[in-house]
ROPA-32803 format. One record per residue (C-alpha): residue number from 0; x, y, z negated. Coordinates in steps of 0.05 Angstrom, whole numbers, padded with zeros to 5 digits. Layout:
N
+-----+--------+--------+--------+
|   i |      x |      y |      z |
+-----+--------+--------+--------+
| NUM |      X |      Y |      Z |
...
+-----+--------+--------+--------+
This chain:
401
+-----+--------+--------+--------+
|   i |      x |      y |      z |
+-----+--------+--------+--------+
|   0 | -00524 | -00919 |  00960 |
|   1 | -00474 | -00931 |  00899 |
|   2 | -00444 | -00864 |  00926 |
|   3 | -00494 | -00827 |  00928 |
|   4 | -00535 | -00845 |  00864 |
|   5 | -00452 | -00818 |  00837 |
|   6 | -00458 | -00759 |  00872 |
|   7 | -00542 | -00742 |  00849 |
|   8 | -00510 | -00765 |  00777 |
|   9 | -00468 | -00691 |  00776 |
|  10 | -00529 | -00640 |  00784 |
|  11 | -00584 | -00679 |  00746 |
|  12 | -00532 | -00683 |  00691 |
|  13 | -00521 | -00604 |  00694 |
|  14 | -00597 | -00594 |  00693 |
|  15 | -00610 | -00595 |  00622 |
|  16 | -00560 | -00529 |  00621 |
|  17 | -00594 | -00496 |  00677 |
|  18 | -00659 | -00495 |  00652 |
|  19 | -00626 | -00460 |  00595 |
|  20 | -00583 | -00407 |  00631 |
|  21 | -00633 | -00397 |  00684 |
|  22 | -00710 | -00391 |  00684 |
|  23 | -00773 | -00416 |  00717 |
|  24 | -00775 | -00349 |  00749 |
|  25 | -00708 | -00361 |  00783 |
|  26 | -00720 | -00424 |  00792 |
|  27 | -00786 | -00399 |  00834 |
|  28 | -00744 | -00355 |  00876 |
|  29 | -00690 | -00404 |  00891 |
|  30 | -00754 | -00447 |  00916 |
|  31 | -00785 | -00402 |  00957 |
|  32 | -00710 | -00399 |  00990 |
|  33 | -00700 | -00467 |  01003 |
|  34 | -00771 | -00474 |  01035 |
|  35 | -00749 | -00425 |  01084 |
|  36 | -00685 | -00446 |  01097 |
|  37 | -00716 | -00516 |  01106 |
|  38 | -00762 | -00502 |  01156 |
|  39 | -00717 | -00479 |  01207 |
|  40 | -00659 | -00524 |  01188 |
|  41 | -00710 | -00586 |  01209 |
|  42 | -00715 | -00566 |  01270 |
|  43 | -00636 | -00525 |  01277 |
|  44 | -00616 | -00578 |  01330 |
|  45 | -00669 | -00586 |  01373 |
|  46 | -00673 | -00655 |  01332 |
|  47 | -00617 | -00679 |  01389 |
|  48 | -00589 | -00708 |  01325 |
|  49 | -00627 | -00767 |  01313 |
|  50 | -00596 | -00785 |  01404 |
|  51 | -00536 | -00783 |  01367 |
|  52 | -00545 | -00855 |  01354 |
|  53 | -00575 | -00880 |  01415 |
|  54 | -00525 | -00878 |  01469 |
|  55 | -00478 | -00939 |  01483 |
|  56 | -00411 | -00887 |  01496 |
|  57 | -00387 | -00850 |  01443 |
|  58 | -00376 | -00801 |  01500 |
|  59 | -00447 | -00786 |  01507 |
|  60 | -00454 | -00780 |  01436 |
|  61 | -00405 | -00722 |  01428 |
|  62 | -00440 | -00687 |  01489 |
|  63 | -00508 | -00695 |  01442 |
|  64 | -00463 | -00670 |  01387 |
|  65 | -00443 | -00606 |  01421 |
|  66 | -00512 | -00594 |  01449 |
|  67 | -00540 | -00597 |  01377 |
|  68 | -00482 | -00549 |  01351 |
|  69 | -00493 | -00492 |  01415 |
|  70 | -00573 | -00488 |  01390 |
|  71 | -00564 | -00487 |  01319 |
|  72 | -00515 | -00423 |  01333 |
|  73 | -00569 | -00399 |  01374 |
|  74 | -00623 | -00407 |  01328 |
|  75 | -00588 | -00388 |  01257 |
|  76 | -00565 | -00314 |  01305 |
|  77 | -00639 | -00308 |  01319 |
|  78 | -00655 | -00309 |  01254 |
|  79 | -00598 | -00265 |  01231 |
|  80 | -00630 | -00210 |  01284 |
|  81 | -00699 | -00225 |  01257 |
|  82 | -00685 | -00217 |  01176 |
|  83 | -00643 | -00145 |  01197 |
|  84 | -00703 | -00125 |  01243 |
|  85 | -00759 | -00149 |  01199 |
|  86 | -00734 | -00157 |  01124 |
|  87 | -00781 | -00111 |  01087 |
|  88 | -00847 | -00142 |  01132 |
|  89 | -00818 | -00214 |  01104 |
|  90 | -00818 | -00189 |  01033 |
|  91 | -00888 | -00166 |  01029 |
|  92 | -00909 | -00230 |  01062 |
|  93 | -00875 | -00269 |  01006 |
|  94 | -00909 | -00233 |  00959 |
|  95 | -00846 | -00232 |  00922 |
|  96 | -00789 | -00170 |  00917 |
|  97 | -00732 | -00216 |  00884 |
|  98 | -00732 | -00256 |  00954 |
|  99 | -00715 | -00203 |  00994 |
| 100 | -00638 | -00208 |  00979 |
| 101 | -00636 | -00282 |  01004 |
| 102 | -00668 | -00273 |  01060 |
| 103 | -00599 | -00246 |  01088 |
| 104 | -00566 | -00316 |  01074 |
| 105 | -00616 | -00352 |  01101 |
| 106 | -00590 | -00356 |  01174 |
| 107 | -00524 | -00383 |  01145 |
| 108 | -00561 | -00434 |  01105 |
| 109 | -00591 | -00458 |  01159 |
| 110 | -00526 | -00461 |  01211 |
| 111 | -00491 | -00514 |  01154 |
| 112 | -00557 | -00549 |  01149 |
| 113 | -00558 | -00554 |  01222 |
| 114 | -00489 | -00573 |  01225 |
| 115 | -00490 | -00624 |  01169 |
| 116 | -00552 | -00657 |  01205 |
| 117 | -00499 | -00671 |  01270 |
| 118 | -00442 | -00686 |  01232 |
| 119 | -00482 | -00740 |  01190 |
| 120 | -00510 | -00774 |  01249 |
| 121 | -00442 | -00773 |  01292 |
| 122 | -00409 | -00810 |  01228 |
| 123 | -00461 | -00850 |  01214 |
| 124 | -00460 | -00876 |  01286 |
| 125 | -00379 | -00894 |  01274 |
| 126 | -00400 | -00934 |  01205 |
| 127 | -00357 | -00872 |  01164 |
| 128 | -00408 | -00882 |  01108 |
| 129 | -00348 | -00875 |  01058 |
| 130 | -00337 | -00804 |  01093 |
| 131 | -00406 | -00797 |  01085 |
| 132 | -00415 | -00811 |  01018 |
| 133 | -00348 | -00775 |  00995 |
| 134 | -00385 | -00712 |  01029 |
| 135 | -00436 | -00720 |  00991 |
| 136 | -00401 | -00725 |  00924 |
| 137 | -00355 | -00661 |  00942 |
| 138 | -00422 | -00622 |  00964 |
| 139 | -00449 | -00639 |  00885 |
| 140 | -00388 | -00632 |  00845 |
| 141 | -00389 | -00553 |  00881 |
| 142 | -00450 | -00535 |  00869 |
| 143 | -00450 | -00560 |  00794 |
| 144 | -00385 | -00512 |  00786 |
| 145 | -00409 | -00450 |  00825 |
| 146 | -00486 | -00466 |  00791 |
| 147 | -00460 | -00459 |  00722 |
| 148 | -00404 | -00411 |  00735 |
| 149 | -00452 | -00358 |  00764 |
| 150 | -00503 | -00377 |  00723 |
| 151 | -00463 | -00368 |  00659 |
| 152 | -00427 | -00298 |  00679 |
| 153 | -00499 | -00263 |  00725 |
| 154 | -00564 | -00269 |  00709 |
| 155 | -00624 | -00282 |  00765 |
| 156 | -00624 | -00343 |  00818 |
| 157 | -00559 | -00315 |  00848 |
| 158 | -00517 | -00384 |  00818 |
| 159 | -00568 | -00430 |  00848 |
| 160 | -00568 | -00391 |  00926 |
| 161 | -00491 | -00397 |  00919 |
| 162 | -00483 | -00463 |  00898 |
| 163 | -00529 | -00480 |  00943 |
| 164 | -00499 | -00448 |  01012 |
| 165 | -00422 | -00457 |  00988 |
| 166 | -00429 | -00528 |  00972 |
| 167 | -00464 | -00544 |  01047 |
| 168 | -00404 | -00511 |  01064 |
| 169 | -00354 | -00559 |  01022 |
| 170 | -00393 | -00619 |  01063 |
| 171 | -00396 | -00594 |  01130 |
| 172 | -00316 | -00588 |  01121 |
| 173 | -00304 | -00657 |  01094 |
| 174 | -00339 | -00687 |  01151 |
| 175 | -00317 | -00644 |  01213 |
| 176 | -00257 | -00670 |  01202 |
| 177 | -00268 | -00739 |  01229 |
| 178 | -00298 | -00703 |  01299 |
| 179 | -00242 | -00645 |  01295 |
| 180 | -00182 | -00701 |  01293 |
| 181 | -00210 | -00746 |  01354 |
| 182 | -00183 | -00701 |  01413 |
| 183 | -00188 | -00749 |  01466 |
| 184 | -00257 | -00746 |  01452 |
| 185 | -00271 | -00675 |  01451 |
| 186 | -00243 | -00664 |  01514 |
| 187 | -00309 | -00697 |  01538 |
| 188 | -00351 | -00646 |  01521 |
| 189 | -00378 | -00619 |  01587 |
| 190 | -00432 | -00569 |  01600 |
| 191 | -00461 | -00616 |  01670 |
| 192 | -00454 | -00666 |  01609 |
| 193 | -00495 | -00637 |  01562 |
| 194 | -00548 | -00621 |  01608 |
| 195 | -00561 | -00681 |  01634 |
| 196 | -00563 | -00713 |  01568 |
| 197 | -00609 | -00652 |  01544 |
| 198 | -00659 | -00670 |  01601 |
| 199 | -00655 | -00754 |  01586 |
| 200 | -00670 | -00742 |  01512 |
| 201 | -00715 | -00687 |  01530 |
| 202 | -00770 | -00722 |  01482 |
| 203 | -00743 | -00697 |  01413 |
| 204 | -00746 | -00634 |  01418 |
| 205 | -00810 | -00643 |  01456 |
| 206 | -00837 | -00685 |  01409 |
| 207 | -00791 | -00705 |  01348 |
| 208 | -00776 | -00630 |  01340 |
| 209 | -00845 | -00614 |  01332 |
| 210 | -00854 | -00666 |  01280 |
| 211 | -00795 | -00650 |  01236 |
| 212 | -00824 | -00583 |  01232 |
| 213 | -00890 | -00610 |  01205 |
| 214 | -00861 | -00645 |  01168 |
| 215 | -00812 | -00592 |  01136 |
| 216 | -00883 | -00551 |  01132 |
| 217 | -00924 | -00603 |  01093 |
| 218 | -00877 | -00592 |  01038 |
| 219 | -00844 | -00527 |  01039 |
| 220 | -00901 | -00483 |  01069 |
| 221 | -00943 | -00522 |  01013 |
| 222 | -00884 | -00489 |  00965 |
| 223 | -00892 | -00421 |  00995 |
| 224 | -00967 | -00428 |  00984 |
| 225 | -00960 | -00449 |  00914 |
| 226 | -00922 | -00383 |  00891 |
| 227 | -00976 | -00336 |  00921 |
| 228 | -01045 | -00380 |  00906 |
| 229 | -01019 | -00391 |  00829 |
| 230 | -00944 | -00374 |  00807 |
| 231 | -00874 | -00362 |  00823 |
| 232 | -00869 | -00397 |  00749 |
| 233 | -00907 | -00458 |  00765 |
| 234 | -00873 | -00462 |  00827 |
| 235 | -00805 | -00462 |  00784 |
| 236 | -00830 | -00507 |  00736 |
| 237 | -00853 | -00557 |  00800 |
| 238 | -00792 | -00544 |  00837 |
| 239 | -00753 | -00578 |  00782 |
| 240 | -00801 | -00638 |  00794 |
| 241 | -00788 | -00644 |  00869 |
| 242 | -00711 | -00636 |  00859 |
| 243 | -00709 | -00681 |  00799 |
| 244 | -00751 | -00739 |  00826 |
| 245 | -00738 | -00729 |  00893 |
| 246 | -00660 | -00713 |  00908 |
| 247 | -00648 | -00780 |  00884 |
| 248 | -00692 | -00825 |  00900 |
| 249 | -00688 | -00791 |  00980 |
| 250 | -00616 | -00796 |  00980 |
| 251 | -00614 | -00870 |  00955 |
| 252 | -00670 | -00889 |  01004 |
| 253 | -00640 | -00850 |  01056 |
| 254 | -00569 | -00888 |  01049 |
| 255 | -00613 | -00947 |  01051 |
| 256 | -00647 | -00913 |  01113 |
| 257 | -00577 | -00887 |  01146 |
| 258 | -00558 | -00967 |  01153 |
| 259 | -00629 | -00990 |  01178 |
| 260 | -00624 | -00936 |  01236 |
| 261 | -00560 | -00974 |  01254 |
| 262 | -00574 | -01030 |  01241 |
| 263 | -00649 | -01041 |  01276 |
| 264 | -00623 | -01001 |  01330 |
| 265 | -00564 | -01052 |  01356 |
| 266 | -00633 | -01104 |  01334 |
| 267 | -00679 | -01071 |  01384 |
| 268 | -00617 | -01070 |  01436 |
| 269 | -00602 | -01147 |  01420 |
| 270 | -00669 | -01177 |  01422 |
| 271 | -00727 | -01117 |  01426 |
| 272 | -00748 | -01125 |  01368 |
| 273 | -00733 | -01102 |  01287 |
| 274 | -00764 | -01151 |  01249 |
| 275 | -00705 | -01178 |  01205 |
| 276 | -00682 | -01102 |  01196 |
| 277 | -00742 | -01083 |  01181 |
| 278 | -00767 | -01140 |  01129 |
| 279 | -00698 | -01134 |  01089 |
| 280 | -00699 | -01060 |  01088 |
| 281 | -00774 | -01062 |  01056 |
| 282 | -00750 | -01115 |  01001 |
| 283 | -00685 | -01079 |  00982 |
| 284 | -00728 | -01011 |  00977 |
| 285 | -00782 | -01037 |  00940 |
| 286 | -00736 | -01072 |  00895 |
| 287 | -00702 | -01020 |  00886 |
| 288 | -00752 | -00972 |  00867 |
| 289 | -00809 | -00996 |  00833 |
| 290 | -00780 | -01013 |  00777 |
| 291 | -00741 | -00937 |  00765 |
| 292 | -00811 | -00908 |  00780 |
| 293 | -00852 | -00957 |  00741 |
| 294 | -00803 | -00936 |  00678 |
| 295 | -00807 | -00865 |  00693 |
| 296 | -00889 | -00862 |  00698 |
| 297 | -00890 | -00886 |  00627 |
| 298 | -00831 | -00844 |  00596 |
| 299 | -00817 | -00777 |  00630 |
| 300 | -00865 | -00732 |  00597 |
| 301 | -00830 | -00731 |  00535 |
| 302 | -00765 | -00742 |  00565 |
| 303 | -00763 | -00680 |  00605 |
| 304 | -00786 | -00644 |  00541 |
| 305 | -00727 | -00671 |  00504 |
| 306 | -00676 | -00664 |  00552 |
| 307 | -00696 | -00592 |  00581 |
| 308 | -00729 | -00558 |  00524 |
| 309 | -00795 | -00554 |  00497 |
| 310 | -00816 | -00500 |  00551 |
| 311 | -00803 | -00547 |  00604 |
| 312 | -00863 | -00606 |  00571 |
| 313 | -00902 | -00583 |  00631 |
| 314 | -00855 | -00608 |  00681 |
| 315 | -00865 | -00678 |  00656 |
| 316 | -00938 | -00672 |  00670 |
| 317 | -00940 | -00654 |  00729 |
| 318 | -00865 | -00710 |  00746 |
| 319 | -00924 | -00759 |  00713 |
| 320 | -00984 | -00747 |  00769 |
| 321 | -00936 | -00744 |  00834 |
| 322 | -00887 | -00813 |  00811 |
| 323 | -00937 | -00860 |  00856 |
| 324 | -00933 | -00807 |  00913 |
| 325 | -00853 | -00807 |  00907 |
| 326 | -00849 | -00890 |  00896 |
| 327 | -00885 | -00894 |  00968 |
| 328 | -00856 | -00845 |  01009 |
| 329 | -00794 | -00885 |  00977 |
| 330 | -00799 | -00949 |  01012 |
| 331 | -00838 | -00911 |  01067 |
| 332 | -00792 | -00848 |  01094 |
| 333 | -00731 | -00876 |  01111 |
| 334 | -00770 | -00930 |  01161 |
| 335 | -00807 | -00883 |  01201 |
| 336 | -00745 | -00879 |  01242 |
| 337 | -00778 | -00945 |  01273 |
| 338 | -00817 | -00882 |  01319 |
| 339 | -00745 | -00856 |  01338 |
| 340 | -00716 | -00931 |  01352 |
| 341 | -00773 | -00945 |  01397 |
| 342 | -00782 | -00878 |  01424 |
| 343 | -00849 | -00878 |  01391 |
| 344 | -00831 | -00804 |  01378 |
| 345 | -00908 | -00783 |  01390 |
| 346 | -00928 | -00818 |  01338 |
| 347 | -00892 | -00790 |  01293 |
| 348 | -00912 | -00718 |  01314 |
| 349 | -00981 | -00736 |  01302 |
| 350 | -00970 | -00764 |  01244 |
| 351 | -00930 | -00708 |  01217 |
| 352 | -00976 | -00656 |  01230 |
| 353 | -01033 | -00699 |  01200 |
| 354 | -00984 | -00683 |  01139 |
| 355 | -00987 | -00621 |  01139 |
| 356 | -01059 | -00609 |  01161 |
| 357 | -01081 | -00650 |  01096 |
| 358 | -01023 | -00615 |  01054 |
| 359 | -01055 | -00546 |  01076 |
| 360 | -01120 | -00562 |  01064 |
| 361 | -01114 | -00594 |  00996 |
| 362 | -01085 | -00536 |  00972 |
| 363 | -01144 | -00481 |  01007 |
| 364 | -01186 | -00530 |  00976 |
| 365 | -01162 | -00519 |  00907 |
| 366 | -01155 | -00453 |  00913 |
| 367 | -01228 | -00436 |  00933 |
| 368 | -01254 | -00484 |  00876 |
| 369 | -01209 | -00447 |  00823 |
| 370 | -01173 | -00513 |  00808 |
| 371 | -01123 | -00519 |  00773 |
| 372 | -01052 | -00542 |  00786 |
| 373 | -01055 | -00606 |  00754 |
| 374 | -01126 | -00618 |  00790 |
| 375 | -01089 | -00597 |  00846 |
| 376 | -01035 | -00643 |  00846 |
| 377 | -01092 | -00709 |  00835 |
| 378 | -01113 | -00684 |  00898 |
| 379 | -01050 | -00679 |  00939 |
| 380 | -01024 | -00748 |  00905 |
| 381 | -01075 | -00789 |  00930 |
| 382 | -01081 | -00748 |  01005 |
| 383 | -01011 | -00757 |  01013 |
| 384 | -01005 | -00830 |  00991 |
| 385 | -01057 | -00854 |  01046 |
| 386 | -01018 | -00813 |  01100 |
| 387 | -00955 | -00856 |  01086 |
| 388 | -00983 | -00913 |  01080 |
| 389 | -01028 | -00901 |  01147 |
| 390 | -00960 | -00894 |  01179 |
| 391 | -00925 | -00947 |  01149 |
| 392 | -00983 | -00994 |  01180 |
| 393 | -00968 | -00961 |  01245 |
| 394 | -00894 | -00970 |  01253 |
| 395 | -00897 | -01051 |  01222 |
| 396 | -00947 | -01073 |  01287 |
| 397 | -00896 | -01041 |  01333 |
| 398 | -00844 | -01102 |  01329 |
| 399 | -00924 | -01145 |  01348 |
| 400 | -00919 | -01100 |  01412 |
+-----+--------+--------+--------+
């Protein structure tokens, strides 16, 4: 967590100068990117990832490992073939010309996001959360340099693509090396292996999969949605919300979340249930966090006016409505792997696509009734906030089971 809160530190310290050398227009474009690239990067691995953790031999675990690595390739080649088949058809879907470019790099955005999902879990599974962490940090000290280097010396979103793809790059790297050095172990790696393994896990990407990708869509479809019902602008001016409030507080949570999926998992193996894992988590998350939220509800209009320019007052506005929504999904997120540690993973797909069913909705809704964003985001505050707190209930009663 420490690390991690070091390593969000570097870009939300460079942000004041971005939102000076860049603008809400590129900021738009460089949202509608990541949407994309997030979508099929939830779902890049088949979601063998989260078996990573489950077997008891770290033999099996590098056959899950080399499983997840053959169908990301797959996937991020499929995509290659259809952006060079289909680019122009993507564009005009978009509703936006300045996209077309990216959409090129998005298959290689999506291989290191694929790659960094395996890579995390396989080191997370050994306890190499300093490796982790140092990732982490290397990832945001690259894109802060190639961000403001671009950004400085080329106008357009071209500094935040690049940062973005060459610093998942600089973290894949730092972390391969702990699977590249372990020979013994990769010798392991068998194709009867890996199948049979593929077939006994056979329930994430059945289910799991499924669910990641609703998940992936509640927010970034929402995103794409956003730019065509009202602006590429205000979806640059509300992109800076989601990265600002969120980046953080997910990462911290999620280091939180990294050692409750290893922890409550050797729990459920030990005594079948998570209750101690579970009870400490909640307390350190909401101890954590409602404070930080609580003084950020009551300050950060003005203060993202001061620190990003007057231009930018509209950020903190719409940073005020969503705080609640980003305090609960918090303490909430990283738990929900409670549906993965007691291959629940159904559950999850539901709820996921619950998610995105409301998130879709809400915004249809708004659009037919001519509301506006800010209406909007009242709406989708208060939809979303039930939906993780409906699934918080859920995954509590299963250590009653």
């Amino acid at each position: 967590m420490t690390g991690t809160t070091i390593a969000q530190a570097i870009p939300i310290a460079i942000s004041p100068i971005l939102t000076r050398i860049y603008t809400p227009e590129d900021f738009g474009v460089f949202a509608l990117f990541i949407a994309i690239t997030s979508i099929f990067g939830s779902i890049a691995n088949g979601r063998y990832e989260l078996a990573i953790m489950l077997p008891k031999k770290d033999e099996d675990a590098i056959n899950i490992f080399a499983l997840g690595f053959i169908i990301t390739t797959c996937m991020s080649f499929t995509l290659l073939i259809l952006v060079l088949l289909f680019q122009d058809y993507f564009v005009t879907l978009l509703k936006n010309d300045s996209i077309g470019v990216w959409l090129y790099f998005v298959p290689i955005s999506v291989f290191f996001t694929g790659l960094f999902n395996i890579l995390n879990y396989f080191n997370n599974r050994r306890k190499n959360y300093k490796d982790i962490t140092n990732a982490i940090i290397f990832k945001s000290i690259v894109l802060a340099i190639v961000r403001l280097g671009v950004g400085f010396i080329k106008q357009g979103a071209s500094g935040l693509v690049s940062g973005q793809i060459l610093s998942q790059f600089a973290a894949n790297t730092k972390l391969l090396k702990n699977i590249i050095k372990d020979k013994v172990l990769i010798s392991k790696i068998s194709k009867v292996k890996m199948i049979a393994l593929a077939r006994k896990y056979k329930d994430f990407p059945k289910y799991s999969m499924w669910a990641g990708l609703a998940n992936a869509l509640s927010t970034n479809f929402t995103n794409i949605l956003i730019s065509s019902f009202y602006s590429v602008s205000t979806l640059g001016f509300y992109s800076l919300v989601q990265r600002l409030l969120g980046m953080p507080a997910s990462l911290i949570s999620n280091s939180i979340g990294q050692v409750f999926f290893q922890q409550a998992t050797k729990e459920k193996q030990e005594t079948g249930k998570t209750t101690v894992s579970f009870n400490n988590t909640i307390k350190k998350l909401i101890f954590i966090g409602l404070p930080f939220f609580t003084v950020l509800f009551f300050t950060i209009e003005d203060l993202f006016a001061f620190v990003f320019g007057e231009e930018w007052r509209i950020t903190g506005t719409y940073a005020q409505i969503v705080i609640p929504l980003f305090f609960i999904r918090f303490v909430v997120a990283p738990l929900t792997v409670m549906n993965v540690i007691f291959e629940k993973n159904h559950i999850g797909m539901y709820w996921q696509f619950s998610m995105l069913a409301v998130n879709v909705i809400v915004i249809y809704i708004s659009s037919i009734l001519n509301y506006t964003f800010v209406n909007y985001l009242y709406l989708s505050t208060l939809f979303n906030s039930l939906e993780y707190l409906l699934i918080l209930y859920i995954i509590k009663n299963y250590n009653k089971d």
